[in-house]
C-alpha positions in Angstrom: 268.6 42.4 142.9 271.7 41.6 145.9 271.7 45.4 146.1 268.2 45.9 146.6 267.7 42.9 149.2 270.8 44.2 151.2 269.1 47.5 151.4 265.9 46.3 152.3 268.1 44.4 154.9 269.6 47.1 156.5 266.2 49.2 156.1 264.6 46.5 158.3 267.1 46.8 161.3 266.2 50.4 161.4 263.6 51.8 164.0 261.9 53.3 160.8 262.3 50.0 159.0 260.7 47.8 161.5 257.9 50.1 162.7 257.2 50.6 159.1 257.0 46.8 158.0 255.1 46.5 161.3 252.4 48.4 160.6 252.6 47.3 156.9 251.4 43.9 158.5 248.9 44.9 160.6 247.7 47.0 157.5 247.2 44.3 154.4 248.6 41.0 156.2 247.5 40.0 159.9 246.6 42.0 163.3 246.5 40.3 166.3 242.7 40.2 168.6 242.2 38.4 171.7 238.8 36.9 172.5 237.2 38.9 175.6 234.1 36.4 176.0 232.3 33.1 175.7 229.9 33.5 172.9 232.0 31.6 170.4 232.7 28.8 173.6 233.7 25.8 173.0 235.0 26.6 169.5 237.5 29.9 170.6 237.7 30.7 174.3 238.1 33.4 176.6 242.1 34.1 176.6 242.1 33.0 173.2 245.0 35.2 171.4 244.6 35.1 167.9 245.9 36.4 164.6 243.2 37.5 162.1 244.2 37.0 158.4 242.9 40.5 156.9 243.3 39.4 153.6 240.4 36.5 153.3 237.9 38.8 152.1 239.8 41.5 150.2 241.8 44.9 151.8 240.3 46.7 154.3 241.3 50.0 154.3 244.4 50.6 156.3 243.7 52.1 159.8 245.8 53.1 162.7 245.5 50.2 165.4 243.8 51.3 168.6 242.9 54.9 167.1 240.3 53.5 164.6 241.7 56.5 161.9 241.3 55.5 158.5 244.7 56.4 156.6 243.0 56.4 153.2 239.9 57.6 151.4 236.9 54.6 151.1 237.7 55.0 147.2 235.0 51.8 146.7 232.2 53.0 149.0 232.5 49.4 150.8 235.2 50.1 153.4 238.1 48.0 151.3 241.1 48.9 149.3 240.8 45.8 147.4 236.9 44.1 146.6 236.8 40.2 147.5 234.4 38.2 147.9 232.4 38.0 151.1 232.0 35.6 154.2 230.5 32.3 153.1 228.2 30.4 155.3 230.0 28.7 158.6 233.1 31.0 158.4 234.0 32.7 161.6 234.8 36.1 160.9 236.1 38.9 162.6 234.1 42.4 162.1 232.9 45.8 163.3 229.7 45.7 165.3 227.4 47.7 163.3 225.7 49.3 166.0 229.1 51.4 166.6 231.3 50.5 163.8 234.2 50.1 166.0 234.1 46.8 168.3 234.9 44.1 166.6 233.5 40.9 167.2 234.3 37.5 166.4 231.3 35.7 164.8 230.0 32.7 163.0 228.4 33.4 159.7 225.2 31.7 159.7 223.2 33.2 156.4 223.8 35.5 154.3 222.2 37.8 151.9 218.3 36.3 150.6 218.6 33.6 153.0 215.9 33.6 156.0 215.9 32.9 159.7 213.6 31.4 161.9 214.6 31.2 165.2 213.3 29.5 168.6 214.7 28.3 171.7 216.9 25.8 170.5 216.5 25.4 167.0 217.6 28.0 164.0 215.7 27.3 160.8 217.2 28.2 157.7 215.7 28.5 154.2 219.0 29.3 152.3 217.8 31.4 149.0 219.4 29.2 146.2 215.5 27.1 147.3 214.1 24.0 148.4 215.9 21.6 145.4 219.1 22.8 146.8 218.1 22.3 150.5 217.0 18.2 149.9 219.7 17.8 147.7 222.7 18.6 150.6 220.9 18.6 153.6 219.1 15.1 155.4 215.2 14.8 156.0 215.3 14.7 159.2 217.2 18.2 159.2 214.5 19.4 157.2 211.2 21.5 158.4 208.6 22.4 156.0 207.3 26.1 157.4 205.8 29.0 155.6 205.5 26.9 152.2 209.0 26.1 151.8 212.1 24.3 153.5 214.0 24.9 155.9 217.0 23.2 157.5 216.7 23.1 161.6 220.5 23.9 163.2 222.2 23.2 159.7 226.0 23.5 161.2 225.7 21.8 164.7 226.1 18.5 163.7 229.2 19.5 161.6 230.8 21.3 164.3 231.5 20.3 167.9 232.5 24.0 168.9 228.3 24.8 168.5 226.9 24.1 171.9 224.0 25.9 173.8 224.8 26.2 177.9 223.2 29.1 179.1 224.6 30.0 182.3 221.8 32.1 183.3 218.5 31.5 184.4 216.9 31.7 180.7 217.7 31.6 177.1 218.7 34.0 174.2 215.0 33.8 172.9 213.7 35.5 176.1 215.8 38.0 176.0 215.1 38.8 172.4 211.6 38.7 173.3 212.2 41.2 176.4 213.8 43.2 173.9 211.6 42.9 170.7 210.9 46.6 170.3 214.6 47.1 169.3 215.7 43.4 168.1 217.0 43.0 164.6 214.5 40.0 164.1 210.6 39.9 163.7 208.2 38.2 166.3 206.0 35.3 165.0 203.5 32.7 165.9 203.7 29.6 163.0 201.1 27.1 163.6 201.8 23.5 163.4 204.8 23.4 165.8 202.7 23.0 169.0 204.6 20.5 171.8 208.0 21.3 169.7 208.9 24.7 170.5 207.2 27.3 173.8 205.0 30.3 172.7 205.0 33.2 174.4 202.6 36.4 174.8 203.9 39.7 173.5 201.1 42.2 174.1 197.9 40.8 172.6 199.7 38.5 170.2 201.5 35.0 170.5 205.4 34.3 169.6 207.0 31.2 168.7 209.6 32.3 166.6 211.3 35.5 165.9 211.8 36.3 161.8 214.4 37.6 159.4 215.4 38.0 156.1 219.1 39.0 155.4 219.4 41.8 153.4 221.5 41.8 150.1 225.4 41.7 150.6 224.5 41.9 154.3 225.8 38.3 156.7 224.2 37.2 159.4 226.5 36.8 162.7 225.1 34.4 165.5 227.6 32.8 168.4 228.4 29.5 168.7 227.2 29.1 171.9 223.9 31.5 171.2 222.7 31.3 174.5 225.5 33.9 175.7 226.0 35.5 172.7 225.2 38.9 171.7 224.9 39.1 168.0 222.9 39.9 164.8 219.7 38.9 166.1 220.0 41.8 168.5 222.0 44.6 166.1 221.6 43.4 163.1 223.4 42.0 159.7 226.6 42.9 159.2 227.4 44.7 155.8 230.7 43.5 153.6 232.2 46.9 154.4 231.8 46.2 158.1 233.8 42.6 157.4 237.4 42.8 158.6 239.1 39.3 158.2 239.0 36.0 159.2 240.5 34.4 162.5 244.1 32.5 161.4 246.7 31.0 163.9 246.3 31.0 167.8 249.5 32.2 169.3 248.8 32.1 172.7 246.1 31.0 175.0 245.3 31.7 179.1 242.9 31.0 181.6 243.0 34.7 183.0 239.7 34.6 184.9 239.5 35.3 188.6 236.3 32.9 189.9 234.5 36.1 190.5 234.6 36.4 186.7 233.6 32.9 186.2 230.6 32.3 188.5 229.5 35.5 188.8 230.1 36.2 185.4 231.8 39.8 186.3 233.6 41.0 182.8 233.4 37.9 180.4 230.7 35.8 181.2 229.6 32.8 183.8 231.1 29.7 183.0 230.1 27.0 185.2 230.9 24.0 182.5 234.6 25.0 183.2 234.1 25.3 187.2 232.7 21.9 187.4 236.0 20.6 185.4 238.6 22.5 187.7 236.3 22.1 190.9 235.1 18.3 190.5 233.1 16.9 193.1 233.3 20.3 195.3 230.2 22.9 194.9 230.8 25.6 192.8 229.7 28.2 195.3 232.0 27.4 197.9 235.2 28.6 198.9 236.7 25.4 198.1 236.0 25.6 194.6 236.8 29.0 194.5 240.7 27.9 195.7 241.1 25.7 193.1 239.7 27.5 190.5 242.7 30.4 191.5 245.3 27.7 191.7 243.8 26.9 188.2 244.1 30.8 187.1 246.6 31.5 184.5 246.8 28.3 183.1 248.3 28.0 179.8 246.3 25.9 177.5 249.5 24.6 175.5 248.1 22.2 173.4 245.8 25.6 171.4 249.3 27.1 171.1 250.5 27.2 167.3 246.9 26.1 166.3 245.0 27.3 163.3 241.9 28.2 164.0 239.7 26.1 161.7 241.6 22.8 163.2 239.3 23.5 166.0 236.2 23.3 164.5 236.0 19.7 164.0 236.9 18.4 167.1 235.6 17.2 170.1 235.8 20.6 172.4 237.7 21.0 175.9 235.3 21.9 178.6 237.4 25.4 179.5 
């Protein structure tokens, strides 16, 4: 056994050693990402460096980073080496977009296969499939909506996590655009009666809209952003099938303001962010070239205290406002 563990040693120190054990890492154990924009704000960040645990649900198969090859056959048919079991509601998991099976996104898993969606402008309704005695027995009354003859739970994870906030920083909402875009949309257009004065309805066409609809599909997960408003997600592309599922966001390494105030205000490559302006800008208006000093001064800011972090520490807490 010394033998074999002084081999190994020397191995290791080798270029061929360490570029092997390196990629045998990023293969089965962890792979570095680094959050590009704000749709999971105020739970992750932009400048958020991160490493994904690829393990949580089973062994993807091994890939070539950057290149996207695939270095062995899909021997399952479900895009692992090794079967696990799949996202559970309110993980945050890191996946391939299905729309082009190579972006990944960093999501939170809101429903998953049999359970259904209704969603408005600032409420998601959820009827989870294990039925309405499950949904009274772990959710409150006044979370609960009775709608299309059965319960539903109105914005089951906000209250449980800070992170979940809705700031759009446009002039409009996620629901607007999903109705702009209903033709394509993953979700369905309806009207439900009964929730007059709670929620806005809209025309589309000849018809009324007050919520759009959807059904997950078996062994299929549902992946909406934290902050929904700016979030580009399965109510737009779809749900996200297990062999689409990557890992699971671990440890925060390292974490930056990067952002020039051009990227911040006028939300060029990564989103408008004017909650974080107003912090680093104060009293000064956001359009003016004061605020843009500051906020440049304020550029490339390390945020220590994410540093070292694991991810789900995050998720309870009261969230910064950059």
């Amino acid at each position: 056994m010394k033998r074999i563990a002084l081999g190994f040693y020397r191995f290791s120190g080798t270029w061929t050693g360490t570029i092997i054990i390196v990629l045998l890492l990023i293969f089965f154990v962890a792979q570095s990402f680094v959050i590009p924009s704000g749709s999971m704000k105020r739970t992750l960040l932009i400048g958020d460096f991160l490493f994904a645990k690829k393990f949580s649900y089973g062994i993807t198969i091994p890939e070539l980073p950057w290149l996207g090859w695939k270095l062995l056959p899909d021997f399952n048919g479900n895009g692992h080496l090794i079967t696990g079991d799949g996202p559970e509601r309110e993980d945050i998991v890191i996946f391939y977009v299905p729309k082009d099976r190579k972006t990944h996104f960093v999501k939170r898993c809101v429903a998953v296969g049999g359970d259904e969606i209704l969603y408005a402008d600032k409420h998601m309704l959820i009827h989870f499939h294990e039925g309405d005695e499950y949904i009274r027995k772990h959710y409150p009354k006044d979370k609960i909506v009775k709608a299309m003859g059965r319960l539903w739970v109105d914005n089951p994870y906000r209250d449980k996590y800070p992170g979940i906030q809705y700031h759009p920083e446009y002039d409009g909402n996620s629901f607007l655009m999903l109705l702009y875009r209903a033709e394509n949309a993953d979700m369905r257009p309806v009207y439900l009666s009964g929730f007059e004065g709670e929620v806005p309805t809209y025309s589309l066409g000849d018809s009324k809209v007050n919520f759009f609809y959807k059904k997950v599909e078996r062994d299929h997960y549902y992946m909406i952003g934290d902050n929904r408003d700016n979030s580009e997600d399965s109510r737009f592309w779809g749900s996200v099938p297990y062999s689409l599922i990557i890992g699971k966001p671990w440890v925060i390494y390292f974490s930056m303001e990067y952002r020039s105030y051009e990227r911040v205000f006028e939300g060029k490559g990564g989103g408008r962010d004017h909650q974080a302006l107003s912090m680093v800008c104060r009293n000064l208006p956001i359009e003016s070239k004061e605020c843009r000093d500051a906020w440049n001064r304020h550029r490339y800011t390390i945020r220590w205290d994410r540093i070292g972090r694991n991810v789900d520490s995050f998720q309870h807490e009261k969230p910064r406002g950059d």
